[in-house]
py3Dmol code that shows the C-alpha trace and the ligand (Angstrom):
import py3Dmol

protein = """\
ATOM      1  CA  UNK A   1     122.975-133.675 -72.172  1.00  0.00           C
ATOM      2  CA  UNK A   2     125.203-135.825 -74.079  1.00  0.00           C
ATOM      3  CA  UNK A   3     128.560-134.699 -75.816  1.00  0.00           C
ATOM      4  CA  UNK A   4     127.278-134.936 -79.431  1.00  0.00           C
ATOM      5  CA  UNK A   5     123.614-133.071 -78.529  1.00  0.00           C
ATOM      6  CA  UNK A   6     126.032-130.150 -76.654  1.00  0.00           C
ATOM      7  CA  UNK A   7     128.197-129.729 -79.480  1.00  0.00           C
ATOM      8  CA  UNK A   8     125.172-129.118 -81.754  1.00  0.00           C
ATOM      9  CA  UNK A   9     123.537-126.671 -79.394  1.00  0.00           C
ATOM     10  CA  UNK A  10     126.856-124.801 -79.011  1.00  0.00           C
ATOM     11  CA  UNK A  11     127.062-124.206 -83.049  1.00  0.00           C
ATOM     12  CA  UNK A  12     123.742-123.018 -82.977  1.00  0.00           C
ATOM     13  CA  UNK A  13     124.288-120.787 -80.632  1.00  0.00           C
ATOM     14  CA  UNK A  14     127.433-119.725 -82.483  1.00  0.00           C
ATOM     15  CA  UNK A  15     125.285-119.360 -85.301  1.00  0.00           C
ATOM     16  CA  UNK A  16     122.665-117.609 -83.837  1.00  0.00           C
ATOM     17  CA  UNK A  17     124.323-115.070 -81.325  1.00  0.00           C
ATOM     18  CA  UNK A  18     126.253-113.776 -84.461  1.00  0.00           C
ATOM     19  CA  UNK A  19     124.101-112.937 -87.009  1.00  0.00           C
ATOM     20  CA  UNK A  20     121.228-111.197 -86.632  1.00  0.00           C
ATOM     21  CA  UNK A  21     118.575-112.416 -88.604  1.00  0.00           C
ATOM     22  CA  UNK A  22     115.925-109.797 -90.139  1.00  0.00           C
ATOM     23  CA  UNK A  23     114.372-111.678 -92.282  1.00  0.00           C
ATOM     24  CA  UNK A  24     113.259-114.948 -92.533  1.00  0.00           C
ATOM     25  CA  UNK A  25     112.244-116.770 -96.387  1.00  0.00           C
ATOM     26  CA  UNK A  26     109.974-119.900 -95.930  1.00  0.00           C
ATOM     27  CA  UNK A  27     110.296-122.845 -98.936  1.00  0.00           C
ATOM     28  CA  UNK A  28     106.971-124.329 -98.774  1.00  0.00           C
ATOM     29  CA  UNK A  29     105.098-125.803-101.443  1.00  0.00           C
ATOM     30  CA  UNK A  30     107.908-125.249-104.280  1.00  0.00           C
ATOM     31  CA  UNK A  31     107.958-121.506-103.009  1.00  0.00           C
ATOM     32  CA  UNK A  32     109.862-118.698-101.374  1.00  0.00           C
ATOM     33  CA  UNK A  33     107.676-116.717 -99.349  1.00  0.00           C
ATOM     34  CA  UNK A  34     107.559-113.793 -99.259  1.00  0.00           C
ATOM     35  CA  UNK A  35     109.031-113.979-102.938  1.00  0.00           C
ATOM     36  CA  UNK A  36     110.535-110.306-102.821  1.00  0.00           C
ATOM     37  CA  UNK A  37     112.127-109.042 -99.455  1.00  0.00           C
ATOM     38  CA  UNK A  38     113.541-105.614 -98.571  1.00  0.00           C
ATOM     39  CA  UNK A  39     116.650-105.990 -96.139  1.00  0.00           C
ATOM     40  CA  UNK A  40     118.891-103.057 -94.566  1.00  0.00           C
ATOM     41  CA  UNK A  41     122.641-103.007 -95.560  1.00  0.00           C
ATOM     42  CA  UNK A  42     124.475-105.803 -93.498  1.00  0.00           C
ATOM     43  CA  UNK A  43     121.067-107.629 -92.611  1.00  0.00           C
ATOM     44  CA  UNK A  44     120.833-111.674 -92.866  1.00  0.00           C
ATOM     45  CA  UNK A  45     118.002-113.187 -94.253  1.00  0.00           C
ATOM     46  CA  UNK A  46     117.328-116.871 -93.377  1.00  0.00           C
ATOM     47  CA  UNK A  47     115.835-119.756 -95.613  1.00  0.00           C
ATOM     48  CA  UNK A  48     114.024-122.440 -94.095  1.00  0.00           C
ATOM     49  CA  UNK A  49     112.896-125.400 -96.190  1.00  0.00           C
ATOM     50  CA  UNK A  50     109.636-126.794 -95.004  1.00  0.00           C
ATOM     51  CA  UNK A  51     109.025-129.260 -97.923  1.00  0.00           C
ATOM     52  CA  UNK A  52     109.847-132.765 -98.234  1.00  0.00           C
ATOM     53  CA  UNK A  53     112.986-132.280-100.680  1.00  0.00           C
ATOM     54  CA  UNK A  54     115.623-130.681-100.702  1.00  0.00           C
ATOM     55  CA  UNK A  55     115.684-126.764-102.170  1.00  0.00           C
ATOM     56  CA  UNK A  56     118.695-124.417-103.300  1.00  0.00           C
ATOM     57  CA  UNK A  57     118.956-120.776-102.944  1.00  0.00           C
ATOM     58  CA  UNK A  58     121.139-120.281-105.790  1.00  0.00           C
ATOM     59  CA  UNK A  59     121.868-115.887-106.912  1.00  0.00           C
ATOM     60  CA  UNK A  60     120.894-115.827-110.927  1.00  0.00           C
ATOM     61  CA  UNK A  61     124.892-115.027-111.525  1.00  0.00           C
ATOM     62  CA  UNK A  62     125.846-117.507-108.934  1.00  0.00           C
ATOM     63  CA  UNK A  63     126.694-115.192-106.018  1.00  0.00           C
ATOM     64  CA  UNK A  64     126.192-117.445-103.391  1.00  0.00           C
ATOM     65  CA  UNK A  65     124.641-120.951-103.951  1.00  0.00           C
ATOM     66  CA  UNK A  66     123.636-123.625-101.055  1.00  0.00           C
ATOM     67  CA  UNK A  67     121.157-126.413-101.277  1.00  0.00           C
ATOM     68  CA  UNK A  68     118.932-126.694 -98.190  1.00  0.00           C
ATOM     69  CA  UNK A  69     117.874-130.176 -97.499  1.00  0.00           C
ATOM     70  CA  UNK A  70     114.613-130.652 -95.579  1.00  0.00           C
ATOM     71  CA  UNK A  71     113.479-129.252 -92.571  1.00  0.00           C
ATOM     72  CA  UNK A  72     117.129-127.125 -92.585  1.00  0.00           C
ATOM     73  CA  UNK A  73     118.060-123.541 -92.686  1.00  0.00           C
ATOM     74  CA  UNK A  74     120.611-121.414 -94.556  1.00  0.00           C
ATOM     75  CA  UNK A  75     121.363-118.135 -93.615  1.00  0.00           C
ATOM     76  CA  UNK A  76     123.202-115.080 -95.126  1.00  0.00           C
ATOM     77  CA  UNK A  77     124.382-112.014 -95.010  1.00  0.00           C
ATOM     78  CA  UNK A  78     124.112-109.149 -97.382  1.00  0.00           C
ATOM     79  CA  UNK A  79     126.850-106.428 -97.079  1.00  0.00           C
ATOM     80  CA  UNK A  80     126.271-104.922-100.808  1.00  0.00           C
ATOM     81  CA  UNK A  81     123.317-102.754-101.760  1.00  0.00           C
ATOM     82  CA  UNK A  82     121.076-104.131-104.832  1.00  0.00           C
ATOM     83  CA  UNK A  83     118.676-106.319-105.582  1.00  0.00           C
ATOM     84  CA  UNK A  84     119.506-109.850-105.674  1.00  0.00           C
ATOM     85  CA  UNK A  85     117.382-112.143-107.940  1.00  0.00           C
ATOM     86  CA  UNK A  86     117.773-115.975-107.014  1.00  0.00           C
ATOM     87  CA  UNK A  87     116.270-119.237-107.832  1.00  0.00           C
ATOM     88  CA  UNK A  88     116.580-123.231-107.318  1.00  0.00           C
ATOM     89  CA  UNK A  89     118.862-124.877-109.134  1.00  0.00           C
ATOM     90  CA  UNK A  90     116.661-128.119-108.705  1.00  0.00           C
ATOM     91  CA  UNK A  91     113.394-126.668-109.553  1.00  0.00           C
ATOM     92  CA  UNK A  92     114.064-123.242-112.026  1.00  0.00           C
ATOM     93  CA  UNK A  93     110.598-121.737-111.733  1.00  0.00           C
ATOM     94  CA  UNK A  94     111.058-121.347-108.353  1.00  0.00           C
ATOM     95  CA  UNK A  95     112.499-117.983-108.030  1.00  0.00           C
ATOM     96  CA  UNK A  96     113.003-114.806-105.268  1.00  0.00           C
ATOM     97  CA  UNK A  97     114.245-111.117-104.977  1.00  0.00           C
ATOM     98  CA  UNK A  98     116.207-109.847-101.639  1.00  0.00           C
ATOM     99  CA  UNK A  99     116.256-105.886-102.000  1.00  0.00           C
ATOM    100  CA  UNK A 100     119.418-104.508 -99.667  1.00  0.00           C
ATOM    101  CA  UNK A 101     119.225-100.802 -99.212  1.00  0.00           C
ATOM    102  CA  UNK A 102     121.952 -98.086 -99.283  1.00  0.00           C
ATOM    103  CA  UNK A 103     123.525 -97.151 -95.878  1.00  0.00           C
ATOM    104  CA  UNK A 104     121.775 -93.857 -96.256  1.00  0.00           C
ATOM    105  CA  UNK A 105     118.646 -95.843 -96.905  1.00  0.00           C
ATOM    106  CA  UNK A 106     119.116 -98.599 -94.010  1.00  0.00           C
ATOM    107  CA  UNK A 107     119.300 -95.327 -91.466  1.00  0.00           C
ATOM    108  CA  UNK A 108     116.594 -93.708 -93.093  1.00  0.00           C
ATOM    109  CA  UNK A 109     114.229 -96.998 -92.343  1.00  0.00           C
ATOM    110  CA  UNK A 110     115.455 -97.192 -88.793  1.00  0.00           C
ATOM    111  CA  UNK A 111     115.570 -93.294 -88.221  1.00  0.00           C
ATOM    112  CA  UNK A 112     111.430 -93.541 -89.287  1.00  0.00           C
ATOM    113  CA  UNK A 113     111.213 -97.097 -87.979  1.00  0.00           C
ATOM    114  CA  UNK A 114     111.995 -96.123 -84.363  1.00  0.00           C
ATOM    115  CA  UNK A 115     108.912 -93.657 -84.342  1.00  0.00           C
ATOM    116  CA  UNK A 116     106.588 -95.912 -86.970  1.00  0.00           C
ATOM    117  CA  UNK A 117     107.285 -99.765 -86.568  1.00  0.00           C
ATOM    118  CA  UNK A 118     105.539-101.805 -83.712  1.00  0.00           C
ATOM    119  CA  UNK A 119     106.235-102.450 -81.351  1.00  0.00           C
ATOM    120  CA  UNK A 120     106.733 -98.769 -80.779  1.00  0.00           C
ATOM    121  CA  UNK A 121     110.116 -97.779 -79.169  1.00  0.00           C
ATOM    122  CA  UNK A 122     109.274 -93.901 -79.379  1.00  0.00           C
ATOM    123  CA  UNK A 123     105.113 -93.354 -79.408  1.00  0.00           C
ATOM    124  CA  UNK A 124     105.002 -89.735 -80.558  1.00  0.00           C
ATOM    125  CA  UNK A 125     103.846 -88.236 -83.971  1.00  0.00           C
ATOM    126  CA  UNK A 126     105.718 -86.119 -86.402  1.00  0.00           C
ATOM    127  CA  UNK A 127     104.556 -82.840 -87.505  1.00  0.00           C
ATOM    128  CA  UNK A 128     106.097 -82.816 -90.939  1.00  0.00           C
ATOM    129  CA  UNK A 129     104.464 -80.319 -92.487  1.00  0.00           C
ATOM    130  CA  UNK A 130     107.010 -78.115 -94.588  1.00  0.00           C
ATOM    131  CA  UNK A 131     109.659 -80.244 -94.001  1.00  0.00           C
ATOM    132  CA  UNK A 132     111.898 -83.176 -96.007  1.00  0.00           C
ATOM    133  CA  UNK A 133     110.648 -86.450 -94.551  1.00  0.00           C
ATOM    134  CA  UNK A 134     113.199 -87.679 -95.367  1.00  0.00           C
ATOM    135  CA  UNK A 135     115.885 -85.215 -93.004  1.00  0.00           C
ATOM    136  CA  UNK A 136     113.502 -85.589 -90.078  1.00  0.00           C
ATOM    137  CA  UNK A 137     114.036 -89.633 -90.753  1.00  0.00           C
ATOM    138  CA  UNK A 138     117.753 -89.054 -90.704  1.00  0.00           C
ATOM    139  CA  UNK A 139     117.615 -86.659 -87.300  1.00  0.00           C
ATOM    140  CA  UNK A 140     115.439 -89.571 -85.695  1.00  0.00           C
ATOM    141  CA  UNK A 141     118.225 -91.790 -86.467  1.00  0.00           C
ATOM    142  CA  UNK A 142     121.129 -89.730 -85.493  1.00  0.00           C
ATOM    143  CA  UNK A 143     118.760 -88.489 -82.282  1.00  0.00           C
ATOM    144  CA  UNK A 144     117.867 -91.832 -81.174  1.00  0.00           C
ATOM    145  CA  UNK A 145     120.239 -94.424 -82.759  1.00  0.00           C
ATOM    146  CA  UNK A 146     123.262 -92.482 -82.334  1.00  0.00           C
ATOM    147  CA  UNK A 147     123.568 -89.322 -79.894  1.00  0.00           C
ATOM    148  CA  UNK A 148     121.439 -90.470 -77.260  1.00  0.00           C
ATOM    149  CA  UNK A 149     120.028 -87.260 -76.716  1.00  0.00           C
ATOM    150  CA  UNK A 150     117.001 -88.843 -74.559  1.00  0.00           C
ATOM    151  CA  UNK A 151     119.629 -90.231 -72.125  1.00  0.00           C
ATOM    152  CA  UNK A 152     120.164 -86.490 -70.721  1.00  0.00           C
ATOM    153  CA  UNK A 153     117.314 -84.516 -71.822  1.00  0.00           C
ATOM    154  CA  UNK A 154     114.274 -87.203 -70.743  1.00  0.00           C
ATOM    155  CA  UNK A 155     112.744 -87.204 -67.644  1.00  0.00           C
ATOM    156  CA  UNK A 156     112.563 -90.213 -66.958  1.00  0.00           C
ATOM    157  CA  UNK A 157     113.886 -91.426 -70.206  1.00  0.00           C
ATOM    158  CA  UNK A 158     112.002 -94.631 -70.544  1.00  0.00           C
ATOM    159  CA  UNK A 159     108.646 -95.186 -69.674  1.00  0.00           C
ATOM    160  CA  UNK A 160     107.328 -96.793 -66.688  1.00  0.00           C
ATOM    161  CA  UNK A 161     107.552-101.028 -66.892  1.00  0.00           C
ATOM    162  CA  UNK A 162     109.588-100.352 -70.172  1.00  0.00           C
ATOM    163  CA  UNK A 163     113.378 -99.807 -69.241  1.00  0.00           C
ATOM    164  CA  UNK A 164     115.285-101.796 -70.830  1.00  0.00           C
ATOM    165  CA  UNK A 165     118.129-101.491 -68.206  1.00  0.00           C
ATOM    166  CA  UNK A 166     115.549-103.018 -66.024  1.00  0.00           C
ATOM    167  CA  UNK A 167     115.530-106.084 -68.401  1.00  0.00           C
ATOM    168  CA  UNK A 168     112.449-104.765 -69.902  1.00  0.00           C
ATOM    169  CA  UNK A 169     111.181-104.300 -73.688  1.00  0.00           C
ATOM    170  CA  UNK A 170     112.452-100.614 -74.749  1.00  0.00           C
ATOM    171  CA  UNK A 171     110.036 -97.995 -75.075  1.00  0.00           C
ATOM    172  CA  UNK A 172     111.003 -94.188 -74.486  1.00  0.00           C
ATOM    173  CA  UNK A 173     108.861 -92.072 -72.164  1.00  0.00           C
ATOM    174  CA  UNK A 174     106.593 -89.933 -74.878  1.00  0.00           C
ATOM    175  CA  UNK A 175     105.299 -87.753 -72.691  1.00  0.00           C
ATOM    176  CA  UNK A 176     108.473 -85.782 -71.449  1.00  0.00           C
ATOM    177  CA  UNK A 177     110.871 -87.067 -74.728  1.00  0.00           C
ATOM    178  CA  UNK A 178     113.557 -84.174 -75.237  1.00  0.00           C
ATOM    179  CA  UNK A 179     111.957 -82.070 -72.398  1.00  0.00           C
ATOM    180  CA  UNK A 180     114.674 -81.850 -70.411  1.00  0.00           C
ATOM    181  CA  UNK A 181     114.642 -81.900 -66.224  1.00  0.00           C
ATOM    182  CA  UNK A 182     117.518 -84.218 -66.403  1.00  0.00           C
ATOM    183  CA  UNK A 183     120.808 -83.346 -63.357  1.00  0.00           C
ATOM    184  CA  UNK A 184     123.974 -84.116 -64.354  1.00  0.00           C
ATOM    185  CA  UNK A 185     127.180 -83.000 -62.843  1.00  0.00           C
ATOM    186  CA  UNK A 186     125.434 -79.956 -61.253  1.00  0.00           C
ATOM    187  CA  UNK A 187     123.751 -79.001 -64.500  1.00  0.00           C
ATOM    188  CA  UNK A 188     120.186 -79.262 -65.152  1.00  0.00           C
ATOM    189  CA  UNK A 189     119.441 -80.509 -69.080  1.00  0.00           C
ATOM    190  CA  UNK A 190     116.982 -77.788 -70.801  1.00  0.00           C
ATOM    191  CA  UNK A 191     114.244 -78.715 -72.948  1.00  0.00           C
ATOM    192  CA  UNK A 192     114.613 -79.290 -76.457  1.00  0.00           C
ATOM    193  CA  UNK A 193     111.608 -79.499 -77.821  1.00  0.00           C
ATOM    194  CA  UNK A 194     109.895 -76.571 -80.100  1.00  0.00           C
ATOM    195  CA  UNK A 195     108.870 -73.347 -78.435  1.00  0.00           C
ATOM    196  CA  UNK A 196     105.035 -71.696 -79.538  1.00  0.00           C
ATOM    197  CA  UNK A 197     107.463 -70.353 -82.956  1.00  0.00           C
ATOM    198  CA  UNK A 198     108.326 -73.877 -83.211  1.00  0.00           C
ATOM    199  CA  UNK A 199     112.068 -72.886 -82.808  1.00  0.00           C
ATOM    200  CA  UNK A 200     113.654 -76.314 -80.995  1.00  0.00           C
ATOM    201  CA  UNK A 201     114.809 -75.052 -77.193  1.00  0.00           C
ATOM    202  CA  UNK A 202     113.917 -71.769 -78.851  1.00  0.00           C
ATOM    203  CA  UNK A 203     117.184 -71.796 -80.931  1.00  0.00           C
ATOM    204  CA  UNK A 204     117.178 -70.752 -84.855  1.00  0.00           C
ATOM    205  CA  UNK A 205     118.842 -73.487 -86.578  1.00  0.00           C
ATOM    206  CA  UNK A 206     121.820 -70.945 -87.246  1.00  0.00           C
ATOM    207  CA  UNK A 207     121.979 -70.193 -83.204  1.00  0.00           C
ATOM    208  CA  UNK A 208     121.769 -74.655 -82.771  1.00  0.00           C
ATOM    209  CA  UNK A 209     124.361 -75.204 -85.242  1.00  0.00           C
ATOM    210  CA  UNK A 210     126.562 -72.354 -83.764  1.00  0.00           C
ATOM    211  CA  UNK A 211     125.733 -74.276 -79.974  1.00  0.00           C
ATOM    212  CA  UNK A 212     126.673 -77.546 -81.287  1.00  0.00           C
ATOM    213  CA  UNK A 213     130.226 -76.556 -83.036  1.00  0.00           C
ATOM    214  CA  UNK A 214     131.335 -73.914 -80.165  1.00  0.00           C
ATOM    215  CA  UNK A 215     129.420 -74.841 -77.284  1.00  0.00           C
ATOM    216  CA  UNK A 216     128.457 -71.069 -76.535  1.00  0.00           C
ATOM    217  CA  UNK A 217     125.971 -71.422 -73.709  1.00  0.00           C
ATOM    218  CA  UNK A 218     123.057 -68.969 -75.406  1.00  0.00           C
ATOM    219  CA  UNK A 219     121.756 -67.325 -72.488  1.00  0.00           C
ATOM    220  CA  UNK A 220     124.901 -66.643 -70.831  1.00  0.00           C
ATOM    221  CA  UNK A 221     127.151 -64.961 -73.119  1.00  0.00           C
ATOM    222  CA  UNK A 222     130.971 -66.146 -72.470  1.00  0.00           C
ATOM    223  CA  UNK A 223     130.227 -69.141 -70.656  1.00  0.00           C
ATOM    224  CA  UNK A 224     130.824 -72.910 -72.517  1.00  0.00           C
ATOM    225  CA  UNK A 225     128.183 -75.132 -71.820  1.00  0.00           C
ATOM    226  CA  UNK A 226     130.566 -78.024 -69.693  1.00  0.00           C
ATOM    227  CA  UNK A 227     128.197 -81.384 -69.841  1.00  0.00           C
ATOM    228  CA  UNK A 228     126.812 -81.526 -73.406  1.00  0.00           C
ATOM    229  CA  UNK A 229     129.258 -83.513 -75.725  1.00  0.00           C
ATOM    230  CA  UNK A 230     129.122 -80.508 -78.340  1.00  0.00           C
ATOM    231  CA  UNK A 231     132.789 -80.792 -78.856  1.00  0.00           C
ATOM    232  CA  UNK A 232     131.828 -84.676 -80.630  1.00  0.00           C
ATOM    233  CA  UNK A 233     128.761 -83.815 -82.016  1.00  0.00           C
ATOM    234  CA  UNK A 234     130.067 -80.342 -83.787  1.00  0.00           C
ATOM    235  CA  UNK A 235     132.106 -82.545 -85.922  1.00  0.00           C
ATOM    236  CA  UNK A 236     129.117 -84.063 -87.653  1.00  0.00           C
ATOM    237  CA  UNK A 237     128.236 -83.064 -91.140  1.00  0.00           C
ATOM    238  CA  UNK A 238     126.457 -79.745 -91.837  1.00  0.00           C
ATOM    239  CA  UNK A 239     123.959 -82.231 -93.554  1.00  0.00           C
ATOM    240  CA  UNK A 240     123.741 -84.434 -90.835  1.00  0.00           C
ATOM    241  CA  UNK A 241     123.326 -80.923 -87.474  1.00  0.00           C
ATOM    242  CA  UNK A 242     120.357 -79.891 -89.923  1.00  0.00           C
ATOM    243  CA  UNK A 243     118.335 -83.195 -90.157  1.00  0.00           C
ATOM    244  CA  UNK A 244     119.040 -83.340 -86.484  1.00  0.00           C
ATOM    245  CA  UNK A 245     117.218 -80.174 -86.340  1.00  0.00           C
ATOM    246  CA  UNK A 246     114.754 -81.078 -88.756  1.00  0.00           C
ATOM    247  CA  UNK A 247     114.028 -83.744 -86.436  1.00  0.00           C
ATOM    248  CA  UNK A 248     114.022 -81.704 -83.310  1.00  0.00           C
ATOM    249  CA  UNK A 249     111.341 -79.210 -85.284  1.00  0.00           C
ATOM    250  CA  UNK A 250     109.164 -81.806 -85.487  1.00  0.00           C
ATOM    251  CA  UNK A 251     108.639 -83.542 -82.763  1.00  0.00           C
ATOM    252  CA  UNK A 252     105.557 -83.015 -80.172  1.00  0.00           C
ATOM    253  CA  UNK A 253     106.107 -79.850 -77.409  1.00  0.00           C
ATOM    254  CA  UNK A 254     106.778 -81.156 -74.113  1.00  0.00           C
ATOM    255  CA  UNK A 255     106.665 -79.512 -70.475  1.00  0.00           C
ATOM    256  CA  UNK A 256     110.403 -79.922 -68.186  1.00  0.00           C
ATOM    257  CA  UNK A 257     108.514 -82.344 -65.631  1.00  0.00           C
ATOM    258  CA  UNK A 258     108.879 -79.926 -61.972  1.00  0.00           C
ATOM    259  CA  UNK A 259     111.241 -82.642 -60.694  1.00  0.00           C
ATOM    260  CA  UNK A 260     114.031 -83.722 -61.991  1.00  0.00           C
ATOM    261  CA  UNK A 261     115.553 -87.142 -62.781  1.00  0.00           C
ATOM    262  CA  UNK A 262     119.082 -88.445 -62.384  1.00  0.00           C
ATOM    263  CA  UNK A 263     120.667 -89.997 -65.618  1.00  0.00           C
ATOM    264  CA  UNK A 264     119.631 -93.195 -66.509  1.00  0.00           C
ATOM    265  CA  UNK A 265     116.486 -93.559 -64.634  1.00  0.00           C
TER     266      UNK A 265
END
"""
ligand_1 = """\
43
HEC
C 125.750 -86.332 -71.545
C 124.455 -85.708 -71.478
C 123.943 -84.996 -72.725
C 123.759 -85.504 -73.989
C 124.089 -86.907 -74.494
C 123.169 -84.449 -74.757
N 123.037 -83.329 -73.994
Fe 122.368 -81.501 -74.636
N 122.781 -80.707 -72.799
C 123.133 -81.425 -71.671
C 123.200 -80.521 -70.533
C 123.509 -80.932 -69.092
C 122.910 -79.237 -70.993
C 122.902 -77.961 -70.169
C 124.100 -77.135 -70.458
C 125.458 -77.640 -70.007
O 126.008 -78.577 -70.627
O 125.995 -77.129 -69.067
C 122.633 -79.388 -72.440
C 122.296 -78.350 -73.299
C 121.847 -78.499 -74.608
C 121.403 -77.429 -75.452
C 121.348 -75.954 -75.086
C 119.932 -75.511 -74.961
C 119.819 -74.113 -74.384
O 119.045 -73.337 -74.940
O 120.493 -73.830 -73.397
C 121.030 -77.990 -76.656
C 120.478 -77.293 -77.888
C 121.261 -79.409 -76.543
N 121.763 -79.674 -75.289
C 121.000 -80.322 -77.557
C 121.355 -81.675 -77.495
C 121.191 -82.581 -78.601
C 120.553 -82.242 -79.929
C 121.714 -83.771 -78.195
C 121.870 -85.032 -79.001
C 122.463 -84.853 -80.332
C 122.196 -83.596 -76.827
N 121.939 -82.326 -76.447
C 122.796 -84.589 -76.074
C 123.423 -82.767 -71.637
C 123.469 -83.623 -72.730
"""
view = py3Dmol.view(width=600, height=400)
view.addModel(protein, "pdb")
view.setStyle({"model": 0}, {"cartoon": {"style": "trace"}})
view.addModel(ligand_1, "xyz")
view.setStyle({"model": 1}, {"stick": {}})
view.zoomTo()
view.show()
């Protein structure tokens, strides 16, 4: 490889391996497509300018501006919430919408993306009947995006062909999710997932929030519970501890598999 061709696949590698593109706007026949795009908070979206002359992606108040010459790319990110209406300064009627969500929103479409988008990283199906979508959306998140719960109480956490700490694409193991069977530091994880009352590992969400913030084991009065990370999750948000068990309520009811696994398998 010559110096010159290096240098350009080093910057693009720079540019690439830094932002994370989400979406991606295609300039084709004097239009942006698709001409309205819905983006979480801190998301880039890329333009690519397939026609034969050269484009702009210019914000209506001039937020950002940048001509895009043939056959190149722009890309951006968007770290404010709104919706951003643009054009092309060369050609006027040419005109697009990027739609940024709230944080609250962004973890609300990952929290329900993990369990709804393809390809599926968690195949189960919600049972959200009398419940706030919307809370079981946020316990998803803070369940599977945050707390790693599945780390300790899956087993095996991922399933078979699809670990990704085998190199492989990330998909956890449905059948067992939250069921517990895990060993860690002599402790065996219990299963979390709702009893025949529906009750999550049989707790009342008074008795889960209580476990969470003191870490009083619940069948052995006195004793702490010494492996769960209660004493950083009972700082969360009483908002936040009741969409996670929101979330817990309404996932599928598992069996503890009769052996157990050891973390990370
Ligand atoms: C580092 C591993 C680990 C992580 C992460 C973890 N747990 Fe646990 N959890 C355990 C173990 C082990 C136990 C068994 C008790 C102990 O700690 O001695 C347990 C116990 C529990 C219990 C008590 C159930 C009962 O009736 O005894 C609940 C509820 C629980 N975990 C919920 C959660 C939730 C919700 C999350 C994620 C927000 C989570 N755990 C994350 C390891 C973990």
């Amino acid at each position: 490889m010559n110096s010159l061709l290096r240098l350009f696949f080093s910057v693009f590698l720079l540019l690439t391996s830094f932002s994370v593109v989400a979406a991606t706007v295609t300039i084709q026949n004097f239009t942006f497509t698709p001409g309205v795009i819905t983006i979480n908070l801190g998301d880039s979206v890329e333009w690519v300018n397939q026609d034969a002359t050269t484009h702009s992606t210019t914000q209506d108040a001039n937020l950002w501006t940048h001509d895009v010459s043939p056959g190149q790319s722009f890309s951006q990110e968007f770290t404010k919430p709104g919706a951003f209406n643009y054009h092309c300064r060369f050609h006027p009627s040419m005109t697009g919408t990027i739609k940024v969500r709230t944080a609250d929103q962004s973890r609300l479409n990952i929290g329900q993306g993990i369990i709804a988008a393809t390809p599926k990283v968690l195949p189960i199906k919600l049972n959200l009947t009398g419940k706030i979508a919307n809370d079981v959306y946020m316990g998803s998140y803070l369940v599977n995006a945050q707390a790693g719960c599945a780390n300790c109480h899956s087993c095996p956490t991922y399933a078979v062909g699809r670990n990704p700490y085998n190199g492989e694409l990330k998909q956890f193991n449905a059948t067992t999710y939250l069921a517990g069977g895990v060993q860690i530091e002599g402790q065996v994880s219990p299963n979390l997932t709702p009893d025949t009352t529906g009750k999550p590992a049989g707790l009342t969400r008074t008795e889960f929030k209580d476990l969470l913030r003191t870490g009083h084991d619940p069948d052995v009065p006195g004793r702490i519970l010494q492996v769960m990370p209660w004493p950083i999750f009972g700082q969360m948000s009483d908002n936040d501890l009741n969409a996670i068990y929101a979330y817990l309520t309404s996932i599928p009811k598992a069996q503890t598999p009769a052996n157990t696994c050891n973390m990370g398998q």
